[in-house]
C-alpha positions as MATLAB code, in Angstrom:
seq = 'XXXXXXXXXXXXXXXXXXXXXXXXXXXXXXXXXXXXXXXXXXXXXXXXXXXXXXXXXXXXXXXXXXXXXXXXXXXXXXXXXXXXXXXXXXXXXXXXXXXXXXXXXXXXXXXXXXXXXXXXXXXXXXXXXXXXXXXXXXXXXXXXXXXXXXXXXXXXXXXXXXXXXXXXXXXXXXXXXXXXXXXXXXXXXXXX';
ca = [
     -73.937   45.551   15.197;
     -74.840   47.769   12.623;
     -75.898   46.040    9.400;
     -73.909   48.423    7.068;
     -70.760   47.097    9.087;
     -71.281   43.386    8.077;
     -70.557   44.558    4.071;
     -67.321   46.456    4.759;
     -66.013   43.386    7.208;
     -66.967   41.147    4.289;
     -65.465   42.552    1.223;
     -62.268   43.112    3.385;
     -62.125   38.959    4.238;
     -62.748   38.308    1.062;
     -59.806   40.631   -0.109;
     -57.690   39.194    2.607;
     -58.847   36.122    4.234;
     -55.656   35.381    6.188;
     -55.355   39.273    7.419;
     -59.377   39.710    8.397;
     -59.630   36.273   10.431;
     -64.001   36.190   10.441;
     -66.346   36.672    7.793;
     -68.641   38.992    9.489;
     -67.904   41.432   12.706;
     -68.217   40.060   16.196;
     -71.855   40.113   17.718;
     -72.374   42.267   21.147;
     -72.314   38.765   23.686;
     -68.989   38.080   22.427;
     -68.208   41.704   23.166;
     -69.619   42.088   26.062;
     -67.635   38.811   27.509;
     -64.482   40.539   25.660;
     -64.716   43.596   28.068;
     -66.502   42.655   30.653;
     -63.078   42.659   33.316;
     -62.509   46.046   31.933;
     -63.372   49.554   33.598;
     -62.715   53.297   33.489;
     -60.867   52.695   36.414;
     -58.687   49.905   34.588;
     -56.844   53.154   32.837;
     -56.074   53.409   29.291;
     -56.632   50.322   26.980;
     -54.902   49.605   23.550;
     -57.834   47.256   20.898;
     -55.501   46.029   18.330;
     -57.551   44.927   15.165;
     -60.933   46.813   16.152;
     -62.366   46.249   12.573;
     -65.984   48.223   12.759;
     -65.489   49.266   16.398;
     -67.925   46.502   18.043;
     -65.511   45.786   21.125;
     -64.911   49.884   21.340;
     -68.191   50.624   21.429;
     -68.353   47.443   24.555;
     -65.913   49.509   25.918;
     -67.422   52.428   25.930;
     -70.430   51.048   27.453;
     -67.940   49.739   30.027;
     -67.273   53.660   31.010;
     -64.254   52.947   29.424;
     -63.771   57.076   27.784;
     -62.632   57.842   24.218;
     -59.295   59.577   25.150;
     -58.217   56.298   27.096;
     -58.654   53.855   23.775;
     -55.565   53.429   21.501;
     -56.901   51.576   18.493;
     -54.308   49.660   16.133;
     -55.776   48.589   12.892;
     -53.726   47.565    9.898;
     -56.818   47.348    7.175;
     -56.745   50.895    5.800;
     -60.477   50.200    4.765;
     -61.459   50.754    8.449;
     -59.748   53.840    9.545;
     -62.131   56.333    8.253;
     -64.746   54.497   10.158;
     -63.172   54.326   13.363;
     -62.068   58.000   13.242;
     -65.661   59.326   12.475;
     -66.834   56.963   15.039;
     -64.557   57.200   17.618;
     -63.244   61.209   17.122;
     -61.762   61.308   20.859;
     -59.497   57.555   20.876;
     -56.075   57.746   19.373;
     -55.947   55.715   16.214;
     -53.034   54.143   14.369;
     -53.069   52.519   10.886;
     -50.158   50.313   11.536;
     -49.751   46.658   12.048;
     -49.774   44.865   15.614;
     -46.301   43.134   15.099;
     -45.105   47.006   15.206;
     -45.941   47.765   19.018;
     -42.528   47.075   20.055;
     -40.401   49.785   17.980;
     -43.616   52.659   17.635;
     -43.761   54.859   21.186;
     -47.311   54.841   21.761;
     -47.041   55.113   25.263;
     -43.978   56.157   27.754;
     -43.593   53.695   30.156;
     -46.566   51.365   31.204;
     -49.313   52.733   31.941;
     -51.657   50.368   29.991;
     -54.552   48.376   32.161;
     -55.908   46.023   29.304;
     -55.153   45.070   25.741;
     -58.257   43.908   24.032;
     -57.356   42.027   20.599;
     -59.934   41.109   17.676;
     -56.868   39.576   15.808;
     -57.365   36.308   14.124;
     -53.794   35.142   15.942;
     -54.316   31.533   14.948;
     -53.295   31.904   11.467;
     -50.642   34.112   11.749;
     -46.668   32.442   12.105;
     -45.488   32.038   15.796;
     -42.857   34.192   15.340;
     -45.340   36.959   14.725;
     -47.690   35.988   18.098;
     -44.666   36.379   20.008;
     -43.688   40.029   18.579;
     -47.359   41.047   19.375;
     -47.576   40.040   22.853;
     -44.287   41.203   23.622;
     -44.876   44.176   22.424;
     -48.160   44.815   24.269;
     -46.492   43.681   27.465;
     -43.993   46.445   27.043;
     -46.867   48.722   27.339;
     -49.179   47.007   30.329;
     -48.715   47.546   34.102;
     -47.461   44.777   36.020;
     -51.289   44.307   37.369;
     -52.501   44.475   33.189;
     -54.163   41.727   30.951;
     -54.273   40.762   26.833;
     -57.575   39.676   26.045;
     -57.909   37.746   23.195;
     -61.240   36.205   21.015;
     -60.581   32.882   19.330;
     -63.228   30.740   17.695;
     -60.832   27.407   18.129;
     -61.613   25.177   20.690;
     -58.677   26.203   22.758;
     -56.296   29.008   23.463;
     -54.737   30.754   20.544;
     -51.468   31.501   21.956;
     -49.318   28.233   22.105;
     -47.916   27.267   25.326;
     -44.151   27.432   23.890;
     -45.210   30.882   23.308;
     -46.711   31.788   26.624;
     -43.784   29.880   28.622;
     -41.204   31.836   26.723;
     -42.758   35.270   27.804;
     -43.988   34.030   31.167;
     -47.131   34.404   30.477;
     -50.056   32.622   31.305;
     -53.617   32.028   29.489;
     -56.971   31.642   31.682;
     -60.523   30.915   29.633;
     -62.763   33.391   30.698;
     -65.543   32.849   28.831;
     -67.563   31.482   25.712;
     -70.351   32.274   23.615;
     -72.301   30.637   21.309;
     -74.663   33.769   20.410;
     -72.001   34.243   18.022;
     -71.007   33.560   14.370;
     -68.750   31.862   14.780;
     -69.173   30.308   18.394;
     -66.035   31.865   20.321;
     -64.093   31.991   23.065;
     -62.225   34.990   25.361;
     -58.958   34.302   27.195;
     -57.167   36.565   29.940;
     -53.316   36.521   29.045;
     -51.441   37.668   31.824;
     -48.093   37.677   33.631;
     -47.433   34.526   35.732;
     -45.633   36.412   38.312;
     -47.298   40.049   38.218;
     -45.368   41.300   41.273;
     -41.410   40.359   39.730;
];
């Protein structure tokens, strides 16, 4: 990660500690386990809370191409940056919780959802709305992925069962500040 990116992440956690959910951007082994189910031939992908652009640029290295990311950031502080550094992937300034009533895609076309957002401090009311509304846009065949730097998954099994969705470990790192996890959110019956 590039050291000028660990000043921007900061000042904006210190600004909002409850919106920006680390202190510092994630390393490359947490992004590489982030993408590593994810290839050009997965289709288009959506990050929601890319921050600096450390699990795009995974994804990109994935073969992943710049047309196919959607990237949905809600700190203003990191647009700029993720337009100049990403000028071919679609990005939106709006929050996550929004998915559901913007049109960002007809249909479902979606392979992968790869999410940065902190989702253990934000209301379950809120979880729900975001998952729902990136289900709306993945195939039947799709998956969330989802960081968390809690000892288990950040999506509460109230949550999951109500959307019929189900939550699969993936991964952990601890060549990361903090140590975290990845977990696969899918559909528990793919093929209904």
């Amino acid at each position: 990660m590039p050291a000028a990116d660990i000043l921007p992440f900061f000042r904006a956690w210190v600004r909002n500690p409850l919106r920006v959910a680390a202190v510092a951007p994630s390393g490359p082994a947490v992004a590489s386990l982030m993408t590593q189910e994810i290839t050009a031939d997965t289709g288009p992908v959506i990050e929601l809370g890319p921050g600096t652009g450390v699990f795009t640029d995974a994804l990109l290295r994935r073969s992943v191409r710049q047309r196919d990311l959607t990237l949905v950031e809600c700190g203003s502080e990191f647009i700029p940056l993720l337009q100049g550094r990403f000028p071919g992937a679609r990005v939106f300034w709006m929050d996550a919780a929004w998915l559901k009533r913007e049109r960002l895609f007809e249909g479902a076309p979606v392979g992968a959802v790869v999410s940065g957002l902190g989702l253990l401090i934000m209301p379950p009311e809120k979880v729900t709305t975001i998952l729902d509304g990136a289900f709306g846009y993945l195939r039947a065949d799709g998956a969330f992925y989802q960081i968390t730097y809690g000892p288990r998954c950040p999506v509460a099994d109230v949550i999951l069962d109500r959307l019929d969705l189900q939550a699969t470990c993936i991964g952990q790192t601890f060549r990361n500040l903090p140590p975290a996890s990845v977990y696969r959110i899918s559909r528990r019956h793919p093929h209904a």
